[in-house]
C-alpha positions as CSV (number, residue, x, y, z in Angstrom):
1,X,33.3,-9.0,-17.8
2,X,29.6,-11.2,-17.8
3,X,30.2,-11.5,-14.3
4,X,30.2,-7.1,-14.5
5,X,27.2,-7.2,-17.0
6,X,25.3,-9.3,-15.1
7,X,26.1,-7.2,-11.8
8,X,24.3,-3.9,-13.7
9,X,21.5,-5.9,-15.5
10,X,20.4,-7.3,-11.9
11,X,20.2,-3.9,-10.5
12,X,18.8,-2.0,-13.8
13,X,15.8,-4.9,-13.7
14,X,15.8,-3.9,-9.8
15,X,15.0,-0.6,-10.1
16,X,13.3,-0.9,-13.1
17,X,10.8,-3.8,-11.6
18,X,10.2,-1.7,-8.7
19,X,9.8,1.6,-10.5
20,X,7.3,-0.2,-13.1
21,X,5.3,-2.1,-10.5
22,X,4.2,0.8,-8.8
23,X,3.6,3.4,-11.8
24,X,0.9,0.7,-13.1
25,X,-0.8,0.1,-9.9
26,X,-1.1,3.8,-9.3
27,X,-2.8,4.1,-12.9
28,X,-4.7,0.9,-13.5
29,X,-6.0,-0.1,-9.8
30,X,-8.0,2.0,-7.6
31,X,-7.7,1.2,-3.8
32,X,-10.6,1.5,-3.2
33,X,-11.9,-1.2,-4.1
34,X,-9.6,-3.3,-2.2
35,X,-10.9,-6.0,0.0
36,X,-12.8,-4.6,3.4
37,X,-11.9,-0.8,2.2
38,X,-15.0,0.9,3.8
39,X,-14.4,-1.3,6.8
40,X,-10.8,-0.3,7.4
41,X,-11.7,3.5,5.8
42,X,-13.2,4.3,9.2
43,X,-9.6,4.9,10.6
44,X,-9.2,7.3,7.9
45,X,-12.4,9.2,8.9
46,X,-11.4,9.3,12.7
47,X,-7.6,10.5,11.9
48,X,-9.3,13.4,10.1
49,X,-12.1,14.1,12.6
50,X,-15.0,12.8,10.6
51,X,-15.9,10.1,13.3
52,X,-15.5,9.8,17.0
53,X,-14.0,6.5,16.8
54,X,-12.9,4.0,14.3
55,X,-15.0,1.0,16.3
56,X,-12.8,-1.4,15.0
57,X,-10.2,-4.3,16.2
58,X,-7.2,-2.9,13.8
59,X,-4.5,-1.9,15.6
60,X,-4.1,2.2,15.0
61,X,-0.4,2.2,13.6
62,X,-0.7,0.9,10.4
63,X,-4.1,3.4,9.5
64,X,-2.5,6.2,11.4
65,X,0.5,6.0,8.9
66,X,-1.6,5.7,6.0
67,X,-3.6,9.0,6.9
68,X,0.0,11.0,7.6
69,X,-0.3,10.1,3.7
70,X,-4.2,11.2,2.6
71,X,-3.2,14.1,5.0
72,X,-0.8,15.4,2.2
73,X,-2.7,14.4,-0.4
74,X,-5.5,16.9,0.8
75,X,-3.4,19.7,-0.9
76,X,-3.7,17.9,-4.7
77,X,-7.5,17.7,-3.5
78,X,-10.2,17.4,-6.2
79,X,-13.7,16.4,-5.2
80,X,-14.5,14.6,-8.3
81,X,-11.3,12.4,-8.3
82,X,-11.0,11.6,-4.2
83,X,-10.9,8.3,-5.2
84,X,-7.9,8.5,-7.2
85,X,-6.0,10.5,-5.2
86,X,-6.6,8.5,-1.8
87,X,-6.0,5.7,-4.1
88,X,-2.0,6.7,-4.9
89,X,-1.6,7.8,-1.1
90,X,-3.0,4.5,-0.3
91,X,-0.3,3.1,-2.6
92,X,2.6,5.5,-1.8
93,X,2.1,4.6,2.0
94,X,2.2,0.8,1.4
95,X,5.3,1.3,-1.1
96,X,7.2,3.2,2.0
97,X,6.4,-0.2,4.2
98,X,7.4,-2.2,0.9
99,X,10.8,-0.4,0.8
100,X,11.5,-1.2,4.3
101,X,10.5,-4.5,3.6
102,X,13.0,-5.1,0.9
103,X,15.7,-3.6,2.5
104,X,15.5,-5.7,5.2
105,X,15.3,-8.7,3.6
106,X,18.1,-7.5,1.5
107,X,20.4,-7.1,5.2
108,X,18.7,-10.9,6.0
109,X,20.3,-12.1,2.7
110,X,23.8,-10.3,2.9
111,X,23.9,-11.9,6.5
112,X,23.1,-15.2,5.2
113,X,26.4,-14.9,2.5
114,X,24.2,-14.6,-0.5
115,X,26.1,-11.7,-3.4
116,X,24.8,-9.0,-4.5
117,X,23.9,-9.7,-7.7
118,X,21.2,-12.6,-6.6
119,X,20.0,-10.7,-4.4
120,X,19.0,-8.0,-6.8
121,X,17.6,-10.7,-9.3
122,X,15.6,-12.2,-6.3
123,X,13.8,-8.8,-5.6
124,X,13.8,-8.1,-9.2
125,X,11.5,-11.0,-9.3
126,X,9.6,-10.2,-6.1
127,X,8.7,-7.1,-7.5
128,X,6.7,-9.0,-10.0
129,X,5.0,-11.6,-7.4
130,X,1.6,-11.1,-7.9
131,X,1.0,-11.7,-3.9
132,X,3.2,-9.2,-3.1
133,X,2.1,-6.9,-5.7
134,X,-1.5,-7.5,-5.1
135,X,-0.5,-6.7,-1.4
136,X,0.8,-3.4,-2.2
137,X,-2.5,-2.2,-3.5
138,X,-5.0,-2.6,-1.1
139,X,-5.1,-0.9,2.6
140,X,-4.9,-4.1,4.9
141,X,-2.2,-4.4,8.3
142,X,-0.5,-7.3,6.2
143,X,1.7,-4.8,4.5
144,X,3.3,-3.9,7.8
145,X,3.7,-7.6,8.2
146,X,5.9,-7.6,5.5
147,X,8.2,-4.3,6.4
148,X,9.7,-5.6,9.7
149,X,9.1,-9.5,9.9
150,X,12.8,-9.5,7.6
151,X,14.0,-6.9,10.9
152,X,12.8,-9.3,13.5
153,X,15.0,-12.1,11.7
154,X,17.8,-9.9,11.4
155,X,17.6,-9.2,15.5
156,X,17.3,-13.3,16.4
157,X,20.1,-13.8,13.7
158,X,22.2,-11.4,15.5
159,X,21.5,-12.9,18.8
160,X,22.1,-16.4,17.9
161,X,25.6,-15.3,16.9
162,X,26.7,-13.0,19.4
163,X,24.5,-14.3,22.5
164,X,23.6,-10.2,23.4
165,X,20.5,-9.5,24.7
166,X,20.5,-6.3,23.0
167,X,20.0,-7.8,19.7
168,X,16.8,-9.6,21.1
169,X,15.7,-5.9,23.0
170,X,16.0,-4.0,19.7
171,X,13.4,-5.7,17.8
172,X,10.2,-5.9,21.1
173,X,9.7,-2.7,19.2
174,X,8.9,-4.3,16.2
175,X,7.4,-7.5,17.5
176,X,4.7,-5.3,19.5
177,X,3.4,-3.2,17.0
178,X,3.2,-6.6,14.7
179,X,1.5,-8.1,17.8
180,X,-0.9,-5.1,18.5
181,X,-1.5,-4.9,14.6
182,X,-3.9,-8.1,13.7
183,X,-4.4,-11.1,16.0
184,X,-3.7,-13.4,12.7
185,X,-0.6,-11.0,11.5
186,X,0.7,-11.8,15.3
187,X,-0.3,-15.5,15.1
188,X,1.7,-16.0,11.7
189,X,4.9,-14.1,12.3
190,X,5.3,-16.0,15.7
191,X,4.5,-18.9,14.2
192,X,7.0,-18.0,11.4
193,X,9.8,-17.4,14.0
194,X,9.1,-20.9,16.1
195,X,9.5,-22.9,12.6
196,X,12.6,-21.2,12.0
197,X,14.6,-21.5,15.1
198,X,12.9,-24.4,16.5
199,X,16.1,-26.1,16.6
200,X,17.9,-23.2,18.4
201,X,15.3,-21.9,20.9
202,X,17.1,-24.0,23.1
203,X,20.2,-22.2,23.2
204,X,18.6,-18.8,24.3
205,X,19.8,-17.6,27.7
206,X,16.8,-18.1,29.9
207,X,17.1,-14.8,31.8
208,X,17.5,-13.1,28.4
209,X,14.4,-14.5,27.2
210,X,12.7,-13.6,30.7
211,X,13.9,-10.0,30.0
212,X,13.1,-9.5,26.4
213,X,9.7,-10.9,27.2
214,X,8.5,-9.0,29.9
215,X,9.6,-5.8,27.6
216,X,7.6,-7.3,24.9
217,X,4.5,-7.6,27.1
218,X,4.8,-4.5,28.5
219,X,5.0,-2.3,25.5
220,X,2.5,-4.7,23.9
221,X,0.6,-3.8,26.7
222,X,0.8,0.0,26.1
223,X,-0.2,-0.2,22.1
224,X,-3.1,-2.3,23.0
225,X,-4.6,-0.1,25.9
226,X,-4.1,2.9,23.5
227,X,-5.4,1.0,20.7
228,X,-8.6,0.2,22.9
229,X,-9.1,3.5,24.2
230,X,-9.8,5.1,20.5
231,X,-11.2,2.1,19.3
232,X,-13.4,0.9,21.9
233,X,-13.1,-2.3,20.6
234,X,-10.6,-4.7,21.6
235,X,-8.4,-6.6,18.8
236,X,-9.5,-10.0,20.4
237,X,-12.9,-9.4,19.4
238,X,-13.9,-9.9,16.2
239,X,-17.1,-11.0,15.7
240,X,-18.5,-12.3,12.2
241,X,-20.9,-12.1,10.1
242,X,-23.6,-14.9,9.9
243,X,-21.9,-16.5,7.1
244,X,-19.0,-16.9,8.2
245,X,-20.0,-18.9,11.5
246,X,-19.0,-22.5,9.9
247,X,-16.2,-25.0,10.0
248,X,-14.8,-26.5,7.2
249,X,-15.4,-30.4,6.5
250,X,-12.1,-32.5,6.9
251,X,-12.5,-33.1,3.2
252,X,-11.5,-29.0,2.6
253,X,-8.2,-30.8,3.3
254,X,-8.4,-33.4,0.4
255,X,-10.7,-32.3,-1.8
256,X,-9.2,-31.5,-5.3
257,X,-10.9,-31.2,-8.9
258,X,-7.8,-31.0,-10.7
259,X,-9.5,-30.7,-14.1
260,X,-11.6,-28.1,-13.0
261,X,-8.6,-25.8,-12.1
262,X,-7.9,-25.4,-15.5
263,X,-11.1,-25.1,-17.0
264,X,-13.5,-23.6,-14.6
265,X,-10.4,-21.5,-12.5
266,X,-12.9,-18.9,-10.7
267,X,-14.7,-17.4,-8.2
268,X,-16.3,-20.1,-5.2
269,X,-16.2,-22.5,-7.7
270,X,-13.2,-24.0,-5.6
271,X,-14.9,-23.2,-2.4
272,X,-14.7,-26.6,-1.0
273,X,-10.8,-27.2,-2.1
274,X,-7.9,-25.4,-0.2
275,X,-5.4,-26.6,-2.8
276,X,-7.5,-25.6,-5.9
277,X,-8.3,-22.2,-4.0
278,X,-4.3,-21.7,-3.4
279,X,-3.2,-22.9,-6.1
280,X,-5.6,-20.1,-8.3
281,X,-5.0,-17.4,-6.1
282,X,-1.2,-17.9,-5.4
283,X,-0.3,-16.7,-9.0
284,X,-3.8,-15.1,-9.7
285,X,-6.7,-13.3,-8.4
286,X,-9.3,-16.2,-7.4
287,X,-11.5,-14.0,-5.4
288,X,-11.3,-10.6,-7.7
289,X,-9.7,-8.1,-5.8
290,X,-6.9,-7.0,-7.5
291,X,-6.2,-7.0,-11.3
292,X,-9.3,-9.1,-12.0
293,X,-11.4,-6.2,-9.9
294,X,-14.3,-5.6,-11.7
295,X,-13.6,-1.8,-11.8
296,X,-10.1,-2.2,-12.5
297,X,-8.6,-1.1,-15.5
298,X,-6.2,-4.1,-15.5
299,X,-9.2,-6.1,-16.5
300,X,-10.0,-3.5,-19.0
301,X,-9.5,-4.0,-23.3
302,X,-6.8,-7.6,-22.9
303,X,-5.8,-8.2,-25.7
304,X,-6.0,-12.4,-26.2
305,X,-3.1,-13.1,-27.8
306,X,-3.5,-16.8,-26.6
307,X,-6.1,-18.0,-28.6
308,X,-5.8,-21.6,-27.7
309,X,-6.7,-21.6,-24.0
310,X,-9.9,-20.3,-22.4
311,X,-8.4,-19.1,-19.6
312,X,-4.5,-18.4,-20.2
313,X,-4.0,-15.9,-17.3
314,X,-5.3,-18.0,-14.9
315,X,-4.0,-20.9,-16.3
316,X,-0.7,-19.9,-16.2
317,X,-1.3,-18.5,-12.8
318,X,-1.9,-22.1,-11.6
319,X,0.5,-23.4,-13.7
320,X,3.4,-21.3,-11.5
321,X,1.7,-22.1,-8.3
322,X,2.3,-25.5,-9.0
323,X,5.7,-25.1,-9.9
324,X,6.0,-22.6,-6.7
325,X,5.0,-26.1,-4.7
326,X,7.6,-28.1,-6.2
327,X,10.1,-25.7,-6.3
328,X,9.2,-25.4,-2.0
329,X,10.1,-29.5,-1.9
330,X,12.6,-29.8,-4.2
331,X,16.0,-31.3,-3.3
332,X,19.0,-29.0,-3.7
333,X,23.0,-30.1,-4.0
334,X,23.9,-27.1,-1.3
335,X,22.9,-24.0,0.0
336,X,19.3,-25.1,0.5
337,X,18.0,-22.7,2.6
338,X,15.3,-25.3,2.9
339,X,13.7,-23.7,6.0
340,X,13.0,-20.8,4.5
341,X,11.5,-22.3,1.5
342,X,8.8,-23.6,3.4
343,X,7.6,-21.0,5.8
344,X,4.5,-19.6,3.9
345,X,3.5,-23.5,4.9
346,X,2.9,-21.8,8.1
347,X,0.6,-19.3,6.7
348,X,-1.5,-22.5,4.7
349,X,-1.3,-24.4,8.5
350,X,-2.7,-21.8,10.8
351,X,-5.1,-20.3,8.3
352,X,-6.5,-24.4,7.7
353,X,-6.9,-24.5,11.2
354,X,-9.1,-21.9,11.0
355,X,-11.0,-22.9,8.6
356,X,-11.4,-25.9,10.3
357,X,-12.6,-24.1,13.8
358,X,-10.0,-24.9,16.1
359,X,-9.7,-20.9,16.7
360,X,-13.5,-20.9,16.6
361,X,-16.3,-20.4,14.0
362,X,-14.4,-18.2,11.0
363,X,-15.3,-20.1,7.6
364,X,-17.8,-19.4,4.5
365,X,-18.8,-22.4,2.8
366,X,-19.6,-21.0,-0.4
367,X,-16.4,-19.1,-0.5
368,X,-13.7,-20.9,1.4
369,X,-12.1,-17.2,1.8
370,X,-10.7,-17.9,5.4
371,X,-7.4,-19.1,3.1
372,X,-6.6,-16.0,1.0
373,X,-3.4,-15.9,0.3
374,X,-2.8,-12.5,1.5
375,X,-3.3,-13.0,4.7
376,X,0.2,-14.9,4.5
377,X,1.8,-13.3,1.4
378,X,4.6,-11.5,3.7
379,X,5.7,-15.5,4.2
380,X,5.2,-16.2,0.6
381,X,7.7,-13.1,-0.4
382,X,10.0,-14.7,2.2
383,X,10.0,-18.1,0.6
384,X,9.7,-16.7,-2.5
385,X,13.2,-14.8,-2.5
386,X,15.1,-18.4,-1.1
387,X,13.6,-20.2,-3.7
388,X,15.0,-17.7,-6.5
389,X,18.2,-17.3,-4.5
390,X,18.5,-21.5,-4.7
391,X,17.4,-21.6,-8.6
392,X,20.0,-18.7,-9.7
393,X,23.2,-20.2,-7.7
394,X,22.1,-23.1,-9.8
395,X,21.8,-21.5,-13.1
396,X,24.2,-19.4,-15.4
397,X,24.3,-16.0,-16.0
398,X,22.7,-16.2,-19.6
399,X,19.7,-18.3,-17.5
400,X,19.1,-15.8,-15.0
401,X,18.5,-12.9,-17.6
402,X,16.3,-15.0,-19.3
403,X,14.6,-16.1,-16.7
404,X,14.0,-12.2,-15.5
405,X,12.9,-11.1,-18.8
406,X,10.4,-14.2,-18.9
407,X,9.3,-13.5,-15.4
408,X,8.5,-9.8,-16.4
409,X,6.7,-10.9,-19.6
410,X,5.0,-13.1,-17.5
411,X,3.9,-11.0,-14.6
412,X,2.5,-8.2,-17.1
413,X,0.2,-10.9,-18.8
414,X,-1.5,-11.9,-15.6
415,X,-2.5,-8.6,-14.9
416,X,-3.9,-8.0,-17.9
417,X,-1.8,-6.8,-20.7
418,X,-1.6,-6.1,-23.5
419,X,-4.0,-4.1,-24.2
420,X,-6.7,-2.5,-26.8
421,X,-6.4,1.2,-26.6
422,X,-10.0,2.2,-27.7
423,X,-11.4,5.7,-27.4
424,X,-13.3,4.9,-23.9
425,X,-10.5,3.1,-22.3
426,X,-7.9,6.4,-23.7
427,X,-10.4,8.7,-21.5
428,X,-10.5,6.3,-18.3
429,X,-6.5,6.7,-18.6
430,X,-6.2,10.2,-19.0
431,X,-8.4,11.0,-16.3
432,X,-6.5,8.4,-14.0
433,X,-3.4,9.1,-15.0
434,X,-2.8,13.2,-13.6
435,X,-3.6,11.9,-10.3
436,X,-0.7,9.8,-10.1
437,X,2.9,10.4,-8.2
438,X,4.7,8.5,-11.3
439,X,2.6,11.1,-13.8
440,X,5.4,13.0,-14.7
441,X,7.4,9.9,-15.8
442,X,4.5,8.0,-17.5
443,X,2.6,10.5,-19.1
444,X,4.7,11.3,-22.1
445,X,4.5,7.4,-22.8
446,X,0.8,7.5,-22.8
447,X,0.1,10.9,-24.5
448,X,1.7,9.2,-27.2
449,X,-0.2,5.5,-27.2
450,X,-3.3,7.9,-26.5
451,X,-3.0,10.7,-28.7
452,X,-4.3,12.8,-25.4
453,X,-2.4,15.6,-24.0
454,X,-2.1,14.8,-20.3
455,X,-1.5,17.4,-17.9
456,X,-0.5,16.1,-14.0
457,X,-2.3,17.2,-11.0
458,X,-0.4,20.0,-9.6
459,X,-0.7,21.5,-5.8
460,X,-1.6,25.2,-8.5
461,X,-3.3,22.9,-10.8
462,X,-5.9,21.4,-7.5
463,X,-5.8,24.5,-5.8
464,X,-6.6,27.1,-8.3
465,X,-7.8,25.8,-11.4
466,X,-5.8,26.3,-14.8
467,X,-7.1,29.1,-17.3
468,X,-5.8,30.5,-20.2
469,X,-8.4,33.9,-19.9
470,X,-7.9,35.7,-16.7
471,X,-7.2,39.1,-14.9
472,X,-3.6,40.1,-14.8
473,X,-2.0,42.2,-11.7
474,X,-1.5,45.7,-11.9
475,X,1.9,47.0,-11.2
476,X,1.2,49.9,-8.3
477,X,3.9,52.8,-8.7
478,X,5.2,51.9,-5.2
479,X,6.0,48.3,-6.5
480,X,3.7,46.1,-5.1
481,X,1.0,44.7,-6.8
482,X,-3.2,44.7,-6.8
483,X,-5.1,41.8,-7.5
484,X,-7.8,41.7,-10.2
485,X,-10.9,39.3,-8.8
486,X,-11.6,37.2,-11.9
487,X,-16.1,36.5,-11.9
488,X,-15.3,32.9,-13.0
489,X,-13.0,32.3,-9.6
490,X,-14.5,30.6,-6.7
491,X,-13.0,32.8,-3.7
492,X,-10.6,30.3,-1.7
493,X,-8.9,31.0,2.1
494,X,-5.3,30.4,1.9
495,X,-2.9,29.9,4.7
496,X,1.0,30.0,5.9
497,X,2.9,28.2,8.2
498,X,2.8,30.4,10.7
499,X,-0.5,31.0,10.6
500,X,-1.4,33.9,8.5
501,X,-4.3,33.8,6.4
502,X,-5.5,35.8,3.1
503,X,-8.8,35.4,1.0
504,X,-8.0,35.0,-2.9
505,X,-10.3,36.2,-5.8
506,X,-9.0,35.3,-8.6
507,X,-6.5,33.2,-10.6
508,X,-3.5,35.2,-10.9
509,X,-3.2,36.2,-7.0
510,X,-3.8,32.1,-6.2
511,X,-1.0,31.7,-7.6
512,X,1.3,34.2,-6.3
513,X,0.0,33.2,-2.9
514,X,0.7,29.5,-3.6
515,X,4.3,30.6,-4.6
516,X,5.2,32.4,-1.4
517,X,4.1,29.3,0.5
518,X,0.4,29.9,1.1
519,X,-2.0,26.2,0.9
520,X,-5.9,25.6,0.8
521,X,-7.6,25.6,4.1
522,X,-8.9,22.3,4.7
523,X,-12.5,23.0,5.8
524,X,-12.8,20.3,8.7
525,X,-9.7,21.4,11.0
526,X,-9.5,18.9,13.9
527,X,-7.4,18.3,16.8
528,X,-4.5,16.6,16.6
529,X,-5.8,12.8,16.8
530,X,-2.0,11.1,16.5
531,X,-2.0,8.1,18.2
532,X,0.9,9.3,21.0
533,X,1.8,6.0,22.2
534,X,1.7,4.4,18.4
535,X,4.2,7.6,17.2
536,X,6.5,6.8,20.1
537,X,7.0,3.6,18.5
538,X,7.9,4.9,15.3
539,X,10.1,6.4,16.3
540,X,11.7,3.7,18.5
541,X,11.5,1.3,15.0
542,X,13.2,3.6,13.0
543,X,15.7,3.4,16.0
544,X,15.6,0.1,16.0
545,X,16.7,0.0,12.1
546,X,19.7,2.2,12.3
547,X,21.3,0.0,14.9
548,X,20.5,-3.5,12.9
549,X,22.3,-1.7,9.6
550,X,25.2,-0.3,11.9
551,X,25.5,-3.9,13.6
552,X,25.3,-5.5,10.4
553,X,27.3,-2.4,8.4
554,X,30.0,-5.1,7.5
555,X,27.7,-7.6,5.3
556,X,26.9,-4.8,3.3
557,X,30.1,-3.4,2.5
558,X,31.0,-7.3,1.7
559,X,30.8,-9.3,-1.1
């Protein structure tokens, strides 16, 4: 019977983590002020015909995705709340990666003998890992990262047990577009994959490896000529800003002001330390890009309810990182998964080595941001789960469900609740809130913390307005009805799918148009700008799933 009980409660908290996770970031973080937004927003502007080109080293399939997303989002368009809405597009793109992600390393688990029920409890609690989380907010490559690195692992694991080439073939898909993505994305993952099959590389068939190489290259080859043309900037160059053309002293390496990461936890104050700058960030928002965001509401109205620290988010961010670090080394009885554990080490290698020039000049001195932890956080989620997975088959079942609940409690402090619901903050929330996918779930939770009727954006609601006061249609004697232009109605041009188009005047015939299928115009029609090499691929991934989940159908119907 516990053994039952626990079963539901690990896949109630899954849902519920995952469900949660995403309604706040929709509502309390706007993505647009993520980390190089404007930079990366040029993609945006190109995909919709704004610009000519997006003059940038970013590979196109990650952007192009995320504007399939803006694209439909143009239809709940409002100009005064842009941000918002790009915002949860932004967001709803990235949880569509996230998803993949998670089912994937779901299959990797079921392959590696783990049960159900820990595996649910492990993504229960990497839905509240603020890397990940904090990666699932901003528009940056990493994300994609994170979707098929599990999918890659799947296709070596595969390999190594069967010795079929066509478990190494299916995933040069996948490996390409993470290759043709970011040059540092590319650098980690095939780092990643050396340090985890070091010991087996050995045994691959050299004419297999010859084979599934040359494919690699070659459609490696096609994303990054494509990639070029629109760009007109190749992904190997990447120059930098003035301040950025340092190295980093060998003492980066050493340097640690243990006191100080406690009681002065911020902002380049750790520039010259790549522990204390991990150790911050890991658990918390060192450099302020997230929930610590100036303009976020996370860091709007906390309530301090810990009243003896000055810091207590941030302190007990560190606090977890450093339990994160021993967790990585400790020593486990069985089932260790102890290479796993450690590959976000990877991520902290290659990006010290740039810090430290061997890749060439790519460090800030006074902010020591070459080390972000998002840059590697789709290795930290996969350390992250192994680590969990090793604690729960250690711990009974009363543990684990405290350990979840703690975890949660934990994770919603960090970002910055609770909170104090004053009259200013009630008005940022109920004009962020309509604008959100999860509105019609959340809003009857907030209306009543609020005391604010809420009423979510609609495709009528962005389209036409709402009014009480307007012009009703008159009922001809032959059936059909006339419109009545309302003064107060901004004329709008409406259009089918096939093409048809019809001027509306007022409120009532918007909305009958809407009904029959009818949407807004969008005022800058462009060519079609999709990225015909990048959609191929897509296409070829998605294939590239369905034959992993058939090869693999029996550890899921297992255990």
């Amino acid at each position: 019977m516990l053994k039952k009980n626990i079963k539901i409660f690990s896949i109630f908290s899954f849902f519920l983590s995952l469900f949660f996770t995403f309604s706040i970031g929709e509502i309390f973080y706007n993505s647009i002020d993520g980390t190089d937004f404007y930079r990366y927003f040029r993609y945006i502007d190109y995909f919709n015909g704004t610009i000519e080109s997006p003059s940038r080293e970013q590979g196109l399939f990650y952007f192009w995705f995320i504007s399939l997303f803006i694209e439909f989002s143009e239809q709940f368009y409002i100009a005064d709340k842009w941000e918002y809405i790009y915002s949860s597009a932004i967001q709803f793109a990235n949880f569509i990666f996230y998803l993949i992600g998670l089912l994937g390393l779901f299959l990797f688990m079921k392959i590696k003998k783990v049960n159900s029920t820990q595996i649910f409890l492990a993504l229960t609690l990497l839905n509240l890992f603020p890397p990940v989380f904090g990666g699932r907010l901003i528009m940056k490559p990493e994300m994609l990262a994170f979707a098929l690195f599990p999918w890659v692992l799947i296709g070596i694991e595969n390999y190594f047990k069967s010795k079929n080439i066509m478990s190494l073939l299916i995933i040069t898909p996948l490996l390409a577009v993470i290759a043709t993505s970011k040059g540092t994305v590319f650098v980690l993952t095939g780092s990643a994959i050396a340090f985890i099959y070091i010991k087996k590389i050995k045994t691959i068939k050299i004419s297999d490896l010859v084979i599934s190489v040359s494919i690699f290259l070659v459609m490696s080859y096609l994303l990054y000529q494509e990639n070029l043309t629109i760009n007109g900037v190749s992904m190997l160059s990447h120059p930098e800003l003035e301040s950025y053309l340092f190295r980093a002293p060998l003492s980066f390496i050493y340097t640690l002001s243990f006191a100080e990461i406690f009681t002065n936890p911020f902002r380049n104050v750790h520039a010259s330390s790549l522990f204390g700058i991990t150790v911050i960030d890991l658990f918390g928002d060192y450099f302020n890009r997230y929930w610590d965001h100036e303009r976020s509401l996370f860091v709007s109205n906390r309530r301090q309810v810990i009243t003896f620290l000055d810091y207590p988010r941030r302190n007990l961010s560190a606090i977890l990182s450093i339990l994160f670090f021993i967790f990585t080394f400790m020593k486990q009885k069985s089932y260790t998964f102890s290479t796993y554990t450690k590959v976000y080490l990877i991520g902290v290698f290659i990006l010290l080595l740039t810090s430290l020039g061997v890749f060439g000049l790519h460090f800030n001195p006074n902010k020591g941001d070459t080390v972000k932890t998002h840059y590697y956080f789709f290795l930290l989620a996969f350390s992250f789960v192994f680590i969990i997975i090793n604690f729960l088959r250690r711990s009974k079942a009363n543990t684990q469900i405290i350990t979840t609940v703690l975890a949660f409690l934990m994770f919603t402090f960090i970002v910055g609740f609770p909170k104090n619901y004053d009259d200013n903050f009630k008005y940022e929330l109920s004009e962020k809130i309509p604008t959100t996918l999860s509105c019609r779930v959340t809003s009857s939770y907030f209306e009543t913390i609020t005391d604010i009727d809420i009423e979510c954006l609609t495709k009528e609601l962005a389209t036409c307005g709402t009014y009480e006061v307007f012009n009703e249609p008159i009922q001809h004697q032959d059936g059909y009805l006339i419109f009545q232009p309302d003064e107060f109605f901004q004329s709008t041009n409406l259009q089918d799918s096939d093409g048809n188009s019809v001027t509306v005047s007022g409120y009532a015939e918007c909305l009958h148009y809407l009904s029959g299928g009818y949407t807004k115009i969008q005022s800058n029609i462009v060519d079609d700008r999709t990225p015909q090499i990048n959609r191929i691929f897509l296409f070829l991934i998605l294939a590239s799933f369905f034959f992993l989940i058939f090869r693999n159908k029996s550890f899921i119907i297992n255990r």
